[in-house]
ZAMARGU-4260 file (C-alpha; in steps of 0.2 Angstrom, whole numbers, plus 5000, padded with zeros to 4 digits):
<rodrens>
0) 4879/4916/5034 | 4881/4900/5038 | 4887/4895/5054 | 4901/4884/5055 | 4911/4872/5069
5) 4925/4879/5078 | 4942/4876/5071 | 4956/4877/5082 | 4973/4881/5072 | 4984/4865/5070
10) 4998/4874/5073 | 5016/4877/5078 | 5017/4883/5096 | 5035/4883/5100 | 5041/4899/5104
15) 5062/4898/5103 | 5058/4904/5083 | 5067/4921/5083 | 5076/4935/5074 | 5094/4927/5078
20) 5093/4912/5072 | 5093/4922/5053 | 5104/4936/5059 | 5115/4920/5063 | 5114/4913/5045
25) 5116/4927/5036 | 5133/4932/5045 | 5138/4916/5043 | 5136/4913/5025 | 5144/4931/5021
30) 5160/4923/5030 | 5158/4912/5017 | 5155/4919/5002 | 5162/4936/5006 | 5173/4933/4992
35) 5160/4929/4977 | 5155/4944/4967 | 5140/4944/4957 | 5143/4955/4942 | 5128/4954/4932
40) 5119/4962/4949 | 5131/4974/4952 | 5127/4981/4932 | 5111/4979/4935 | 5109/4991/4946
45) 5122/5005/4937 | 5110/5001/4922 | 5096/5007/4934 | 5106/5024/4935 | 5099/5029/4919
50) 5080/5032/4913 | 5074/5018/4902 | 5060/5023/4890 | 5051/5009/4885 | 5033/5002/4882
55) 5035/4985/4870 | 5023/4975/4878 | 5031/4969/4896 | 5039/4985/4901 | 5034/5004/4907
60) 5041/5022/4908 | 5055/5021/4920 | 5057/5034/4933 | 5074/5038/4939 | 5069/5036/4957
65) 5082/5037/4971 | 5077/5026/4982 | 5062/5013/4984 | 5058/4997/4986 | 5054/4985/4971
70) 5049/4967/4970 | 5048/4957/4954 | 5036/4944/4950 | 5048/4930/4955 | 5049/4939/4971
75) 5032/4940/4972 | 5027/4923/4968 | 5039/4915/4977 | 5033/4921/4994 | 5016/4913/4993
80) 5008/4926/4999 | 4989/4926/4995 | 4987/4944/4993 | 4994/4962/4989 | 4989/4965/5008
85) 4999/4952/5015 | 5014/4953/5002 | 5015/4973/5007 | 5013/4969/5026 | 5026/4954/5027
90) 5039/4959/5015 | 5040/4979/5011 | 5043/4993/5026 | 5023/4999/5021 | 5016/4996/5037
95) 4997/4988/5034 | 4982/4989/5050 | 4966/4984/5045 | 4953/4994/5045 | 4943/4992/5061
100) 4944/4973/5056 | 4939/4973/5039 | 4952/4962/5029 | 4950/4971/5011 | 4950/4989/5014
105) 4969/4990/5024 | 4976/5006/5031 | 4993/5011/5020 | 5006/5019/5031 | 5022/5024/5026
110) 5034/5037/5036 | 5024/5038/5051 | 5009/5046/5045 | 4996/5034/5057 | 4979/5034/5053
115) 4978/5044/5040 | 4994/5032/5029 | 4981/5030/5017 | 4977/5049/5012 | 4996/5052/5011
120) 5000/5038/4999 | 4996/5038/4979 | 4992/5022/4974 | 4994/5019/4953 | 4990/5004/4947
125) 4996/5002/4929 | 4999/5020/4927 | 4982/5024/4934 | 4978/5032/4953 | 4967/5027/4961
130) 4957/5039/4974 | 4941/5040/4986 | 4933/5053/4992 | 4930/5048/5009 | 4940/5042/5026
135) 4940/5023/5017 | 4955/5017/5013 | 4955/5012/4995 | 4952/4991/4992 | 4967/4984/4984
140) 4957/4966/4985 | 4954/4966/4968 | 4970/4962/4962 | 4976/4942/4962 | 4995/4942/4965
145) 4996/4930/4950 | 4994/4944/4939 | 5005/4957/4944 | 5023/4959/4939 | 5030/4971/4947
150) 5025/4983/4965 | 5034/4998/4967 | 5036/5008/4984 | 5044/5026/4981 | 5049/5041/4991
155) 5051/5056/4991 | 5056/5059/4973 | 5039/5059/4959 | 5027/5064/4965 | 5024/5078/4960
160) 5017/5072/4945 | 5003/5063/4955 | 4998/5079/4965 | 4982/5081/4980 | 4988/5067/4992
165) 5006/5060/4988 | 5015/5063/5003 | 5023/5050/5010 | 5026/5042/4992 | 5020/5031/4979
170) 5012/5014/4979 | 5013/5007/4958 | 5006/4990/4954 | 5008/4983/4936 | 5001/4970/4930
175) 5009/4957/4919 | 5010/4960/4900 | 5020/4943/4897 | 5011/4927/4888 | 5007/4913/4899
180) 4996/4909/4912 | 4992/4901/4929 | 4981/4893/4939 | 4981/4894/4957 | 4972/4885/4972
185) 4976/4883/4988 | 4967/4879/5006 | 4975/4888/5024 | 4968/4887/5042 | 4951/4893/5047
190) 4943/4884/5029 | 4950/4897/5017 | 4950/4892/5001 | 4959/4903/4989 | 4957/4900/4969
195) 4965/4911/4956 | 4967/4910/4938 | 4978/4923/4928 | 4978/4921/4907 | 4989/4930/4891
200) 4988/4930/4875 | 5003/4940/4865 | 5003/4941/4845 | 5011/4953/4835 | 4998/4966/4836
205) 4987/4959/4850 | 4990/4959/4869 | 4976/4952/4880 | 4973/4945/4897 | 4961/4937/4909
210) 4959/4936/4927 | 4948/4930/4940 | 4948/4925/4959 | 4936/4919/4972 | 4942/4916/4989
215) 4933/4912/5006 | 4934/4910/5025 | 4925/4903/5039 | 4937/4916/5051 | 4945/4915/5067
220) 4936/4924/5080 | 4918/4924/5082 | 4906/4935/5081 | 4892/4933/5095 | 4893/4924/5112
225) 4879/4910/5109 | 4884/4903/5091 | 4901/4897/5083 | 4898/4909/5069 | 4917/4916/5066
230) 4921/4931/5056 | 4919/4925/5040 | 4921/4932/5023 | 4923/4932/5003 | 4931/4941/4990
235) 4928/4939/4972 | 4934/4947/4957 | 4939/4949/4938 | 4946/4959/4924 | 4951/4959/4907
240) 4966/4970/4899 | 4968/4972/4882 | 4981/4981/4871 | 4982/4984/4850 | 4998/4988/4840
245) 4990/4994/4823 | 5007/5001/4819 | 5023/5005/4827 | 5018/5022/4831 | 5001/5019/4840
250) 4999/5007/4856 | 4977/5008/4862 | 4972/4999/4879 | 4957/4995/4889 | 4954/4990/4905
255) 4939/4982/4917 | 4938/4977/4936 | 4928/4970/4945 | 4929/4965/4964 | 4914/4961/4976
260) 4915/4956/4994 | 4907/4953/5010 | 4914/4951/5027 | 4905/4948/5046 | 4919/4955/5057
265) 4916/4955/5077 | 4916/4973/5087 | 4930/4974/5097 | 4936/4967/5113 | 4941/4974/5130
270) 4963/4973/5134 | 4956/4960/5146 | 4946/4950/5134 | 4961/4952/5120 | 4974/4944/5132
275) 4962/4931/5136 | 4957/4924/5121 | 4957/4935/5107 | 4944/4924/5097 | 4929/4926/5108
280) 4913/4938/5105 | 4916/4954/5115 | 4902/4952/5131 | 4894/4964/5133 | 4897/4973/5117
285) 4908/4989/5121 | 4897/4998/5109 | 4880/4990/5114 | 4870/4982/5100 | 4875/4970/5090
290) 4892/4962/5094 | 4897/4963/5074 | 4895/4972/5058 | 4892/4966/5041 | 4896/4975/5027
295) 4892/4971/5007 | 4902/4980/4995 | 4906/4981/4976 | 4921/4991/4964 | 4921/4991/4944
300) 4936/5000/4938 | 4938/5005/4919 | 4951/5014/4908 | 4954/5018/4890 | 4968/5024/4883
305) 4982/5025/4872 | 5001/5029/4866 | 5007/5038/4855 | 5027/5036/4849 | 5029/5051/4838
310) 5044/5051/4824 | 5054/5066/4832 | 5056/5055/4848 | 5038/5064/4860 | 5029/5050/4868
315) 5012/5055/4873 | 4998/5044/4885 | 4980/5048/4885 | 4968/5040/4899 | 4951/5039/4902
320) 4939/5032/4913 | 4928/5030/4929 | 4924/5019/4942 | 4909/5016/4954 | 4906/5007/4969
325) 4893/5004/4982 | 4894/5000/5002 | 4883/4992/5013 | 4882/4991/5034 | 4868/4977/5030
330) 4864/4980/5048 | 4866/4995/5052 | 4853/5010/5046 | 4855/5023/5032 | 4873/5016/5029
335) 4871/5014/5008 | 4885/5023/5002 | 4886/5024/4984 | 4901/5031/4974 | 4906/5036/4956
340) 4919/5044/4947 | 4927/5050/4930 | 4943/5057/4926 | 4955/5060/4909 | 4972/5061/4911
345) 4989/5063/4899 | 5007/5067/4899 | 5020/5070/4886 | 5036/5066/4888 | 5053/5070/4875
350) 5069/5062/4881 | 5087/5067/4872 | 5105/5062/4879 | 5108/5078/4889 | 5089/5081/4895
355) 5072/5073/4899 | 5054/5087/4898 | 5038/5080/4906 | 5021/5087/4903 | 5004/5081/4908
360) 4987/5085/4920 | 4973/5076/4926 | 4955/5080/4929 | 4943/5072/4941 | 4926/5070/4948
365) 4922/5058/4962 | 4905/5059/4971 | 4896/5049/4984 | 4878/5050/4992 | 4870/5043/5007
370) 4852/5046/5012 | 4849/5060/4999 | 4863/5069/5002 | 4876/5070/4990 | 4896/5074/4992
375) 4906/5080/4978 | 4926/5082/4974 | 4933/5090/4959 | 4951/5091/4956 | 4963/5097/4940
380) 4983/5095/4940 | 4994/5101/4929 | 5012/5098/4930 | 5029/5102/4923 | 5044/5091/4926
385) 5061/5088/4918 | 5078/5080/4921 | 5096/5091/4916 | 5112/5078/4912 | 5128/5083/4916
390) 5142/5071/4918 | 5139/5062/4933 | 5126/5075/4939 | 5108/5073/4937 | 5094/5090/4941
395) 5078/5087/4941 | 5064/5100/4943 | 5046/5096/4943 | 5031/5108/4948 | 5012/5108/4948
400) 4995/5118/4950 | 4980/5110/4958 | 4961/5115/4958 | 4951/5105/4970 | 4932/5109/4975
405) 4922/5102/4987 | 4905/5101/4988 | 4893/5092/4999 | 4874/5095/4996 | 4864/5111/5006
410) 4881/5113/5018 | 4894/5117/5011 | 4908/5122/4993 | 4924/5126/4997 | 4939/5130/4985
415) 4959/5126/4988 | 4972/5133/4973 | 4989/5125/4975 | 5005/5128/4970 | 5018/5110/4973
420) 5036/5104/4966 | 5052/5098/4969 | 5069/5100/4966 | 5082/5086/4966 | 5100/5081/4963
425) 5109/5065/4962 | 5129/5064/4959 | 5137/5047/4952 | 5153/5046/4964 | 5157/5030/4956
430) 5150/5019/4943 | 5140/5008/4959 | 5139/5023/4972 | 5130/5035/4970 | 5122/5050/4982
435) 5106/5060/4981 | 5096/5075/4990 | 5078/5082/4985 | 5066/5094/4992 | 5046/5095/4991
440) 5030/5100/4992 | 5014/5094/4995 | 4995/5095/5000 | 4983/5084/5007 | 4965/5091/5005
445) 4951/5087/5016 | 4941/5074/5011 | 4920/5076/5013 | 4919/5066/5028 | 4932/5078/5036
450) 4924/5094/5029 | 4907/5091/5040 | 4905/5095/5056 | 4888/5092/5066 | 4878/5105/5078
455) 4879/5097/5095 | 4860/5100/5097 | 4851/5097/5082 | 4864/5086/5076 | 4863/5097/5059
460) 4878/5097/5047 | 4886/5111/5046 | 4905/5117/5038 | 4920/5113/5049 | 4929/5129/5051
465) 4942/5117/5061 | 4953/5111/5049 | 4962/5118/5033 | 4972/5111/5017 | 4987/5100/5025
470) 5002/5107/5019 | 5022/5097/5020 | 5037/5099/5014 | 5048/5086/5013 | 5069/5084/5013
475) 5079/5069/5011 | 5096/5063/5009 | 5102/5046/5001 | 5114/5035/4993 | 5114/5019/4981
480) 5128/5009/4982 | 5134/4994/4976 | 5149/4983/4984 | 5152/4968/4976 | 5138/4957/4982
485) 5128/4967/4989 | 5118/4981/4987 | 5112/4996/5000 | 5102/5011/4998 | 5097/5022/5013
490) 5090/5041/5016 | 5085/5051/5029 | 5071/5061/5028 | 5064/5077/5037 | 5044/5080/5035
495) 5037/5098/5041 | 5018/5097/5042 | 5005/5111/5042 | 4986/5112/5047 | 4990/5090/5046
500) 4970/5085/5049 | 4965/5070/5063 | 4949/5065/5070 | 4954/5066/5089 | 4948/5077/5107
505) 4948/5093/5104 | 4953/5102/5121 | 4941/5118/5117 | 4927/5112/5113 | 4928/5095/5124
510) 4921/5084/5112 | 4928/5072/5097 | 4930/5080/5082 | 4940/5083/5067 | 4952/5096/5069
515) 4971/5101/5065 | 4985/5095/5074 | 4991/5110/5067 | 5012/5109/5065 | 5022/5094/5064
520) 5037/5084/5062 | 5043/5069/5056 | 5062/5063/5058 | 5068/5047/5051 | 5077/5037/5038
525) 5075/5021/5030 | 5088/5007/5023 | 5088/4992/5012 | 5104/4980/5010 | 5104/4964/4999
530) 5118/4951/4999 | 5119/4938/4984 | 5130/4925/4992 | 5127/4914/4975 | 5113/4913/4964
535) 5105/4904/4972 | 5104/4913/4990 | 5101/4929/4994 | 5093/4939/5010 | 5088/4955/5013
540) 5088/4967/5028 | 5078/4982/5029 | 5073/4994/5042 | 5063/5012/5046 | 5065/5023/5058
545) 5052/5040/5062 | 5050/5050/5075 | 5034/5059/5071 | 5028/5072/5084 | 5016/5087/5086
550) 5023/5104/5087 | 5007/5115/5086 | 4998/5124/5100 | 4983/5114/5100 | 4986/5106/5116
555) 4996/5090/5111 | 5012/5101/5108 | 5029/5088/5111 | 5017/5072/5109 | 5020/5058/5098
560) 5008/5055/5083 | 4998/5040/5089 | 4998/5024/5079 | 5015/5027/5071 | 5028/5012/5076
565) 5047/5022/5077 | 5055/5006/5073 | 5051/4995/5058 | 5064/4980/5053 | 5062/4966/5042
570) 5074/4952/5040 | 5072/4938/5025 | 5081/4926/5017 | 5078/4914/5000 | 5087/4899/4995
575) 5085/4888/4982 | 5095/4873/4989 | 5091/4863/4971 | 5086/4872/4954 | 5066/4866/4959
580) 5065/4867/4977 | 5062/4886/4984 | 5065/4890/5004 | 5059/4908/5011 | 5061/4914/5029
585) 5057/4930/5033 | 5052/4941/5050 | 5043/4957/5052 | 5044/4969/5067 | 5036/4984/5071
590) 5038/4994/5088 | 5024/4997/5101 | 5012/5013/5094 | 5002/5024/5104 | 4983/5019/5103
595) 4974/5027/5086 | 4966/5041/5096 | 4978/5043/5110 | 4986/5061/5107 | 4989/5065/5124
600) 5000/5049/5126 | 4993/5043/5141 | 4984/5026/5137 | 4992/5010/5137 | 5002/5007/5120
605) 4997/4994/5107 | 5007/4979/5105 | 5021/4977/5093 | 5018/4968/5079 | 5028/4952/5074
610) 5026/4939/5061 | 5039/4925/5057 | 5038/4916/5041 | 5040/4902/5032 | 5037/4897/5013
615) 5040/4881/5004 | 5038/4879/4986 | 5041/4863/4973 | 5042/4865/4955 | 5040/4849/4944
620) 5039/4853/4925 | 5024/4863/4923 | 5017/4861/4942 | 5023/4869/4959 | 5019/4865/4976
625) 5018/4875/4991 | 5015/4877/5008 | 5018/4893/5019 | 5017/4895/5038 | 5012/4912/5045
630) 5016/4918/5064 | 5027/4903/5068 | 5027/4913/5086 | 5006/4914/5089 | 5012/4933/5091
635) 4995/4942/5096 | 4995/4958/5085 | 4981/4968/5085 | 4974/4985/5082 | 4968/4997/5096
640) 4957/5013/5096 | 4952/5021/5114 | 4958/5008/5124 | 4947/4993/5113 | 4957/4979/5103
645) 4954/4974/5086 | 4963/4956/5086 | 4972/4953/5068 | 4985/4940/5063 | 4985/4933/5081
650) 4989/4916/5080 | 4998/4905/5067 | 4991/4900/5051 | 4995/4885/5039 | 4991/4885/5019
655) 4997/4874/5007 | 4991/4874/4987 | 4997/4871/4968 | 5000/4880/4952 | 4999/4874/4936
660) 5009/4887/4924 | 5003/4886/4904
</rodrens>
């Protein structure tokens, strides 16, 4: 890689920026306005009461989900963000770590599930999930901002549907369907340079789209003691979407992605060297070595499918496809991973005024090998779910079978049967209010990296007889409510976990390992409220709370969960002070966590995380000019495993760019 001059952050270092100043505002302006009621909003959401069934080019199935977040592609284009990553992580109450430093592969953690977020969470994009087969969070890199339309966080209610490793909820990206396009290029601190383009076409019978990006950093923390090489990386990728009416009856889809990347990111740095300077080379190396990694990598995605809108009112979908993928420690030995999968799935569904039925499966074959040896994962799902409509009571009912095989070569087969559900019910007290309760059941399986253990001599792999097939079950209570101008929805949540699998010291054997946490518990609740002063104004407050503890025998019993933060509480506001001119604030804070591997709770904690935020955005005909600022507050947020620091997101960053819209 290149090696590239030092470039110090032209930035705003005042520190008198804080969370008042818009709790301030947004009391202030509800004074105001407290009288102004927007009625369009308020039937917005009693629309959202009832299931909408509809595929016409821009929209999807619905799901009558109690409570989740959901942002619109204004919303999403309107806070510059340059990512799904950062957009997640500065705007939703999904807390996002990276992954040991590594920008494009970001942990996904949702109701205080730490480390392992990611395995917990089932990520759909357009109506397909995406899975690995190892302790790699799945790479969301690969999809520009500038082409989705809608993100989606649910909880609790769904899932079941989606089976081995929905938990904590759902995570569904669509992409656009609308005609159109955009261009988008932009430059930020550190030399990142960020260029997207996003294209439609819509006819009467043809829907098809383009999409590529390409963007680049020189980094902000170097990588060895004697150079000013920084952390530098790149990310590029494409697709292509295609969807064909032949007939009113009959909708057929395909889809390709592509995404490669490669990143140089510096090993990480004693508490002492973090609070110094956090963009210094670690010296020594903690780890001995070389004082970085590099890692190559490369995902192709690709689907087929179609739709089928039968006279007597069934719609059915049918999807096929695979996906491969291969990752590279360039300097580091035997560390080619290669990866491949297939899977089919479909679903039926039959809607009537008084009842909705629900039928569909999945099967699925991921593998991966590395130095000969080959790991393999086989899963089948099928599941049964329906909805009962009774005046202003709703039943829902869902249940599922899973088959899931593992396999890694000369160790080891094992075989889980599972038997999952849920059972809901929601009661319309009012036209705007309305209350909801829901129980379920789910598994997390181990993955291959967590199946194999090795013999403390020969260093042989052998089966781990540790760990077992997580097993959770789930109650919440909630309400949706709408109150003139503004909106709330809460719940509170109770998570019961069985044989819950960490990598972490296990107190028999003395050494690290991947083990059980056997029981635990999660307590918490989560609440959204949005207040639309005028059209033009609005803010949103949102806040998590979880109390996630160990409850199990296996020496951590009345311990906290490391890397879970009990608070989480997001403030933001958007006016549009003329009918071209967007303003965005916002502020993320999440408490103090225990360090990643710190079940006893005895190690210093890791900081909180805060980020302040600001966007800016012009539009002039078909143009629009933006500028964002990130950490107003040089807030030093970083991530810590066994008393080391991975710096992230430590100190402020500018960007600025332009879209052209056709």
């Amino acid at each position: 890689m290149k090696k590239q001059k030092n470039l110090q952050p032209r930035g705003f270092r005042k520190k008198y920026f804080s969370l008042a100043a818009i709790l301030a505002l947004n009391s202030a302006l509800l004074a105001q306005n407290e009288k102004i009621a927007l009625e369009d909003k308020s039937a917005q959401a009693q629309d959202s009461q009832s299931l909408k069934l509809s595929l016409i080019h821009a929209n999807e199935f619905v799901e009558n989900t109690d409570f989740k977040e959901e942002f619109s592609a204004e919303e999403i284009q309107q806070s510059n963000a340059q990512n799904v990553y950062e957009f997640l992580n500065l705007h939703s109450l999904l807390k996002t770590t990276y992954n040991f430093g590594n920008p494009y592969t970001q942990n996904l953690n949702l109701r205080g599930f730490g480390q392992n977020g990611h395995k917990n969470l089932a990520i759909i994009v357009d109506g397909v999930r995406l899975n690995n087969i190892d302790s790699v969070p799945i790479s969301l890199s690969a999809i520009p901002l500038d082409f989705v339309q809608k993100i989606e966080i649910i909880r609790g209610k769904g899932m079941t549907k989606y089976g081995n490793g929905a938990t904590s909820g759902v995570l569904k990206i669509t992409t656009t369907r609308k005609g159109g396009g955009i261009i988008n290029l932009s430059h930020a601190s550190y030399n990142t340079q960020n260029s997207q383009i996003a294209a439609r076409y819509v006819g009467d019978t043809l829907n098809i789209g383009l999409y590529g990006q390409y963007q680049t950093t020189q980094g902000s923390k170097k990588i060895t003691q004697d150079s000013d090489e920084k952390d530098g990386s790149y990310n590029k990728n494409g697709g292509i979407s295609l969807f064909y009416y032949p007939n009113d009856s009959l909708l057929l889809k395909a889809s390709a992605n592509y995404a490669q990347y490669g990143i140089k990111y510096a090993n990480p740095l004693t508490k002492e060297q973090f609070d110094k300077d956090p963009t210094q080379a670690p010296n020594p190396p903690i780890y001995g070595g070389d004082s970085f990694s590099h890692q190559k990598r490369w995902d192709l995605y690709h689907n087929f499918g179609l739709t089928y809108f039968a006279q007597n009112g069934f719609v059915t979908h049918l999807n096929f496809g695979g996906n491969r993928n291969e990752s590279e420690y360039v300097n580091s030995p035997n560390s080619l991973y290669i990866g491949k999968g297939l899977y089919g799935n479909f679903n039926t569904i039959y809607k009537k005024d008084s009842y909705l039925a629900e039928i569909g499966g999945e099967a699925k074959q991921n593998q991966r090998t590395n130095g000969g040896t080959k790991a393999e994962v086989s899963e089948t799902l099928l599941y049964l779910s329906g909805e009962k409509y009774l005046g202003n009571s709703t039943f829902n009912l869902a249940i599922n079978v899973q088959k899931v095989i593992h396999k890694q070569t000369d160790s080891y087969s094992t075989q889980d049967n599972l038997m999952g559900g849920e059972l809901g019910y929601h009661y319309q007290i009012h036209p705007q209010v309305g209350i909801f309760t829901s129980y379920s059941r789910s598994f997390v399986t181990p993955n291959v990296d967590w199946l194999l253990r090795y013999d403390p001599i020969t260093y042989a792999p052998i089966p781990n007889n540790l760990i077992d097939t997580a097993t959770f079950d789930t109650f919440q209570i909630g309400t949706n409510a709408v109150f003139g101008i503004h909106m709330l929805s809460g719940n509170v949540f109770y998570i019961q976990g069985h044989d819950e699998n960490y990598y972490g010291l296990n107190k028999i054997t003395g050494i690290y390992d991947n083990q059980t946490l056997g029981k635990t518990r999660r307590i918490g609740g989560e609440v959204k409220f949005t207040t639309y002063f005028l059209q033009n104004l609005y803010s949103t407050l949102s806040y998590a709370y979880v109390d996630a503890t160990m409850q199990g025998n296996e020496g951590y019993k009345g311990k906290e969960i490391p890397s879970v933060s009990k608070h989480t509480f997001i403030a933001a506001l958007n006016y549009l002070p003329l009918p071209n001119l967007n303003l965005g604030i916002s502020y993320k804070y999440g408490s103090r966590a225990y360090d990643y591997n710190d079940y006893d709770n005895v190690l210093e904690k890791m900081p909180s995380y805060q980020s302040l935020n600001l966007t800016l955005s012009y539009t002039f005909k078909d143009f629009e000019i933006y500028a964002y600022a990130n950490n107003l507050t040089d807030h030093k947020n970083a991530l810590v495993i066994s008393g080391v620091y991975y710096p992230y997101e430590f100190e402020t960053t500018f960007g600025a760019g332009v879209k052209y819209k056709f």
